[in-house]
C-alpha positions in Angstrom: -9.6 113.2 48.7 -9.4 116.9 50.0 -6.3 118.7 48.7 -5.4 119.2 52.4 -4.6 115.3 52.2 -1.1 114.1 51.2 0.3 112.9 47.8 1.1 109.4 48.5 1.9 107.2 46.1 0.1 103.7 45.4 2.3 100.5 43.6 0.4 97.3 42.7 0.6 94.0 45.3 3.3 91.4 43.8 1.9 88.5 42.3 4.7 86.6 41.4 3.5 83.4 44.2 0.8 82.9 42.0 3.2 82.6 39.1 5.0 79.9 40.9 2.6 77.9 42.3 0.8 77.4 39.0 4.0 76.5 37.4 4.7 74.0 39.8 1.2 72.4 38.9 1.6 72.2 35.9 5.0 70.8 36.1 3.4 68.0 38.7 0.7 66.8 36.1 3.4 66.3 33.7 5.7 63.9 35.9 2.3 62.0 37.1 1.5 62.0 33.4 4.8 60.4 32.6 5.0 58.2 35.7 1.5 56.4 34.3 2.4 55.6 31.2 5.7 53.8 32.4 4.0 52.1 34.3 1.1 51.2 32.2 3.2 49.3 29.7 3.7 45.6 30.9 7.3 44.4 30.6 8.1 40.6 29.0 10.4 38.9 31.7 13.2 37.5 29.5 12.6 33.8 28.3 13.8 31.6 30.7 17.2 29.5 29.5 17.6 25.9 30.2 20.9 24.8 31.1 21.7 21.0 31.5 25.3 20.1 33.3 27.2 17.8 31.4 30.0 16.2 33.6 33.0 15.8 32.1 35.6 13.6 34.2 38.8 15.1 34.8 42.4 13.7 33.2 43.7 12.8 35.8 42.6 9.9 38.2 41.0 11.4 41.1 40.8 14.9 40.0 37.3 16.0 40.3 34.8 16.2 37.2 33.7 19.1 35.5 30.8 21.0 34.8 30.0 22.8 31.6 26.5 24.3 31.0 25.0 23.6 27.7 22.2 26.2 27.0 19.7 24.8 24.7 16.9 26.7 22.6 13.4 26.5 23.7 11.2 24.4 22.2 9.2 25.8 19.6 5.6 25.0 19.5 4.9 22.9 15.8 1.1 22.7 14.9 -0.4 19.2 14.1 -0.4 17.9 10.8 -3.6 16.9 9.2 -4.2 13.3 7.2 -7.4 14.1 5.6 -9.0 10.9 3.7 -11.7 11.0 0.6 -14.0 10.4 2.6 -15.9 13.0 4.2 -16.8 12.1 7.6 -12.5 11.0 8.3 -10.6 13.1 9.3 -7.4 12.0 11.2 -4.5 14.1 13.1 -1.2 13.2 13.3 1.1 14.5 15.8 4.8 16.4 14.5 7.3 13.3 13.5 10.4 13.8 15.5 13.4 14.3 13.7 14.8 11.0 12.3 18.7 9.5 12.9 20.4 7.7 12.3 19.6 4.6 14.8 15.7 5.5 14.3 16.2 5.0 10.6 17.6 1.7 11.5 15.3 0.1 13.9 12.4 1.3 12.0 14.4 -0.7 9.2 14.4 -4.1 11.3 11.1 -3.7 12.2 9.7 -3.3 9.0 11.5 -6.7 7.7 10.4 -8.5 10.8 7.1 -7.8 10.5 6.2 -9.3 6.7 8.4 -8.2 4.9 7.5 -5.9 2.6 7.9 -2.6 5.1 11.0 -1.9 4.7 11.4 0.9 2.4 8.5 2.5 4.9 10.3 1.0 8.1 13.2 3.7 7.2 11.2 6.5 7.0 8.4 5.7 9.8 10.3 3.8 11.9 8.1 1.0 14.0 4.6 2.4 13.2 4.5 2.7 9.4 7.1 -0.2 8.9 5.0 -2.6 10.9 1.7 -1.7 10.3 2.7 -2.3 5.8 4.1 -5.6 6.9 1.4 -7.0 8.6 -1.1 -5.8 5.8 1.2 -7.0 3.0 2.3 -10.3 4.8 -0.8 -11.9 4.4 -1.7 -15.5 6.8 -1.7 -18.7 5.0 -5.2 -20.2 5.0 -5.2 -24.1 4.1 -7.2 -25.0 1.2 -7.2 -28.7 -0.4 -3.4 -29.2 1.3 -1.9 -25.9 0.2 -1.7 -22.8 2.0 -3.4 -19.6 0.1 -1.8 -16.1 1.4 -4.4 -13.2 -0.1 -7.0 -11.1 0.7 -8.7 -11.1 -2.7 -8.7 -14.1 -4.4 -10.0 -14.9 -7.8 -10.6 -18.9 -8.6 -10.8 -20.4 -11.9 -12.9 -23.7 -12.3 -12.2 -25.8 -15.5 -15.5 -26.7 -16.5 -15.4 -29.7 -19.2 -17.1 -32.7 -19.2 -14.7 -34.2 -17.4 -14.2 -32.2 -14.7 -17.6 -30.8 -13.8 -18.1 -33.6 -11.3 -15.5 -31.9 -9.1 -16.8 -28.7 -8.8 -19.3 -28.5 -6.3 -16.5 -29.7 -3.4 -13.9 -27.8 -4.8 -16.1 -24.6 -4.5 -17.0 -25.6 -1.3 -13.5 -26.1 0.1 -12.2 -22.6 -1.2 -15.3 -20.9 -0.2 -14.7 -22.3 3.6 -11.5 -20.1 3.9 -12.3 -17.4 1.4 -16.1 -16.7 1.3 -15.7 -13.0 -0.9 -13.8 -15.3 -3.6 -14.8 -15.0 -7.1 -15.3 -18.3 -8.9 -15.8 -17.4 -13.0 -16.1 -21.1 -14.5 -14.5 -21.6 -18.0 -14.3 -24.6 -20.7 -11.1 -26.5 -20.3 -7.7 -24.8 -19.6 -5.9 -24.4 -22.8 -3.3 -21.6 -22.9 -2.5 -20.6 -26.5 0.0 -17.5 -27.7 0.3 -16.3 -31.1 3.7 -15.1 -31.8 4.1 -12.3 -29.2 0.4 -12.6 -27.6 -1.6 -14.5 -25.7 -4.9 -15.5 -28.4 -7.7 -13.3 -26.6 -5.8 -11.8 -24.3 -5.6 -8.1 -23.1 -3.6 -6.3 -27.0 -4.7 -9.5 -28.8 -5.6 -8.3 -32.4 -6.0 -10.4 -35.7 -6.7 -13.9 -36.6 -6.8 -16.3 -33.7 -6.5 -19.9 -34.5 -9.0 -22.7 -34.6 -9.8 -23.4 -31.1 -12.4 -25.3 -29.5 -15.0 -22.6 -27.8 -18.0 -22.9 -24.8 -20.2 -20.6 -22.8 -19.4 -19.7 -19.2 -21.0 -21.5 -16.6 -19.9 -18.5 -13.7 -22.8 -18.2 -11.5 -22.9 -14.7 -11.6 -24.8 -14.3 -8.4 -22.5 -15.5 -6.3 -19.5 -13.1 -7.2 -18.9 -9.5 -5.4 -20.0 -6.4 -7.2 -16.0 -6.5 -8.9 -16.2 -9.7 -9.6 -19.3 -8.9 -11.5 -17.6 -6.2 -13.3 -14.7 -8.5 -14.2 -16.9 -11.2 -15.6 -18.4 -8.7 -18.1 -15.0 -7.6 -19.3 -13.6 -11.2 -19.7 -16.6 -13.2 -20.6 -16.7 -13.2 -24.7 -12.5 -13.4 -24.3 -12.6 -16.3 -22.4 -15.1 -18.3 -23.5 -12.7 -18.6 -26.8 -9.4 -18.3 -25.2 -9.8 -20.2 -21.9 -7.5 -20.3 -19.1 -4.9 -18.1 -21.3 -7.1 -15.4 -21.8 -8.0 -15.3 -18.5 -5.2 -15.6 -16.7 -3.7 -12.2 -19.1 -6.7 -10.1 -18.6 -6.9 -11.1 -14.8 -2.7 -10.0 -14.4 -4.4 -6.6 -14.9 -6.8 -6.9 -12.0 -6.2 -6.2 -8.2 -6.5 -9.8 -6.8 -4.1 -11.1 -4.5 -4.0 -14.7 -5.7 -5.4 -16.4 -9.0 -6.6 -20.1 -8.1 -6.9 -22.8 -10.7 -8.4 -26.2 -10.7 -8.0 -28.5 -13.4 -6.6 -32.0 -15.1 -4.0 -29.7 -17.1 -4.5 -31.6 -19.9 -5.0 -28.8 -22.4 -1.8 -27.6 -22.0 0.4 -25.0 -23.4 0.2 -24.1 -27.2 2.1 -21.9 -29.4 1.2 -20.7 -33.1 3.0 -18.3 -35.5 0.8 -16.4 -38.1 0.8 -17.5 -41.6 -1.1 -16.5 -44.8 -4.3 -17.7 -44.1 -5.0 -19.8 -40.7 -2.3 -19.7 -38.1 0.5 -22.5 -37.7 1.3 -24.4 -34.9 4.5 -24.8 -34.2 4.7 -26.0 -30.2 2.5 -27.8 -28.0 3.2 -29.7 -25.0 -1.0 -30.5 -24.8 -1.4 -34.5 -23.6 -4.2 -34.5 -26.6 -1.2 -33.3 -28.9 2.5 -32.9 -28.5 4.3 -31.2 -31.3 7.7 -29.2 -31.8 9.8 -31.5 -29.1 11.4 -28.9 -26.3 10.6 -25.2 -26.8 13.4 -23.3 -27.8 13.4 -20.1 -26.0 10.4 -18.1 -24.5 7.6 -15.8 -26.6 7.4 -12.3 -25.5 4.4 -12.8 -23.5 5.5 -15.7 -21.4 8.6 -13.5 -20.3 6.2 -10.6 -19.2 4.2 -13.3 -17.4 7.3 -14.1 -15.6 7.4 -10.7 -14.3 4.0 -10.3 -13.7 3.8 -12.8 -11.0 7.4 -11.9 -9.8 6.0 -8.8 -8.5 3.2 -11.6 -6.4 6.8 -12.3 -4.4 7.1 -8.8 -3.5 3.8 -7.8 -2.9 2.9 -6.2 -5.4 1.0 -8.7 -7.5 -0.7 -11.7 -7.3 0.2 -15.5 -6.3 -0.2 -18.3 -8.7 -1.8 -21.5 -7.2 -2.6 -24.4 -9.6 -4.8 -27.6 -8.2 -4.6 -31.1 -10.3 -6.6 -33.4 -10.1 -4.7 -35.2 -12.8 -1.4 -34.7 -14.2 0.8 -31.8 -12.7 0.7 -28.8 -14.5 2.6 -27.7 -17.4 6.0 -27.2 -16.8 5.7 -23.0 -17.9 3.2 -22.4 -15.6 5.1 -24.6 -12.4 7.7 -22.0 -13.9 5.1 -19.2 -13.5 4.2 -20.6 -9.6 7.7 -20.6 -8.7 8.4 -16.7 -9.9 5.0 -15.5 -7.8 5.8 -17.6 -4.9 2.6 -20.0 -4.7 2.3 -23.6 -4.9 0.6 -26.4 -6.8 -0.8 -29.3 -5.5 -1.9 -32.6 -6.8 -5.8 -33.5 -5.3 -5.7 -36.9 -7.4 -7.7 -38.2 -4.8 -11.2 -36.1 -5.7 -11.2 -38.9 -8.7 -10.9 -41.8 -6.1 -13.6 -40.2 -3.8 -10.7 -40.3 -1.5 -10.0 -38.0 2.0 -12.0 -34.9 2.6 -9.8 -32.1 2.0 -8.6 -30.3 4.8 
């Protein structure tokens, strides 16, 4: 610049648009920021409410009925329940059990009773499946055998075989085998039931000094019993070869059969000692080889817990008793002890007369 040139002076060019626009950016990525999220975040519709009308007629006649919505909860998924056995190949689901009333508890009630009874107490709580499916189980189908009819599932059979009665065996096996082929047959000398004060002589808590009592080995074809059988007869054998039908009948109450079947002339009979110094006294017997004592007076401790041992046969929850004669009818405590368990005896007189087949 010559010095000739004049002074003018120079100011910067405003840059205040730049200013603006980049604060107006900035501003624009922040709403498009906010905008995204928003929008990225799914919204739950609310749950949907059922409403069921309930019409309500009006007071007066003609008047039209009401309607008043009754909003109910959803239903709430419940997970299956699980019935898982001992066995480890079963495993069984069971779907949610409804909730019981009132009228549920008593149909499933009804049903259980109608069906065999013995599914009541699980009728109330299960209504028709579990009250049913006990009674049919429980209510076992009579099967004829010799002219009575046997209700079990498991059915142990006691054969008197003395002298006199061996000639009957084979048919009477035969016969009981036709209708119950798993039945265990244990074969025993004679059918005397003896008691010593409060037990039965060999029985299940017999201890001491057992009277004088005739005694012979087993003649139970072991072969032909099931494996429990089997484990029964080595349990009982040594008791009941001294203690006959007694012995076996008190250490079979402990066993889970269904029925106990005996066959015999019932001429042993019933006989009742009291311990003594030295060998035991008799003081009952209603035997046909003996009679002593006239009518009993009162019942021993373990003829009473018989009783109740075959009352529970009734219910379910024991065995029956069933007694085949071919002679005289049983004594009259065990009739007394068919009665409580719900069985039967029944006189097959006719074996000795080579008489009808049995049916």
């Amino acid at each position: 610049m010559s010095l000739a040139d004049p002074l003018v002076a120079s100011r910067p060019r405003p840059r205040a648009w730049r200013s603006l626009a980049s604060s107006l950016l900035f501003h624009g990525l922040l709403v498009v920021l906010a905008c995204w999220v928003v929008l990225r975040t799914p919204t739950r519709p609310p749950p949907a409410k059922v409403f069921v009308a309930h019409a309500v007629a009006g007071g007066k006649s003609g008047a039209p009925a009401s309607v008043h919505p009754v909003q109910r909860k959803p239903k709430v998924a419940v997970p299956a329940k699980r019935l898982v056995s001992k066995s480890a190949s079963a495993t069984l689901a069971l779907p949610p059990m409804k909730a019981m009333t009132p009228e549920m508890g008593l149909a499933g009630l009804a049903t259980g009773k109608g069906k065999g009874g013995f599914g009541r107490g699980q009728g109330a709580f299960g209504g028709n499946g579990l009250g049913s499916g006990l009674g049919n189980r429980m209510g076992f189908t009579g099967r004829p055998v010799m002219g009575a009819f046997i209700r079990a599932q498991r059915v142990a059979v006691y054969l008197d075989c003395s002298g006199s009665m061996r000639s009957y065996l084979p048919r009477v096996e035969a016969e009981i085998r036709k209708q119950f082929p798993d039945a265990d047959v244990f074969r025993f000398d004679g059918a005397r039931v003896v008691g010593l004060g409060d037990k039965v002589v060999y029985g299940r808590s017999f201890h001491g000094q057992a009277p004088r009592l005739r005694e012979g080995p087993t003649q139970t074809v072991v072969e032909t019993l099931t494996p429990a059988g089997r484990l029964v007869q080595a349990k009982v054998r040594t008791a009941c070869e001294k203690g006959s039908l007694g012995a076996w009948m008190d250490r079979l109450l402990a066993e889970p059969y269904d029925a106990l079947v005996v066959f015999s002339d019932f001429q042993d009979g019933v006989r009742l000692y009291v311990a003594k110094k030295g060998e035991p006294k008799m003081v009952w017997s209603d035997s046909s080889y003996h009679k002593f004592g006239g009518a009993q007076k009162g019942q021993t401790r373990w003829q009473r817990e018989w009783l109740d041992a075959f009352a529970k046969g009734a219910q379910g929850r024991g065995p029956r008793l069933y007694l085949f004669s071919v002679q005289q009818e049983p004594q009259a405590f065990l009739r007394a002890c068919v009665t409580a368990s719900g069985g039967a005896w029944t006189s097959v007189s006719w074996l000795r007369k080579g008489g009808r087949k049995a049916p």
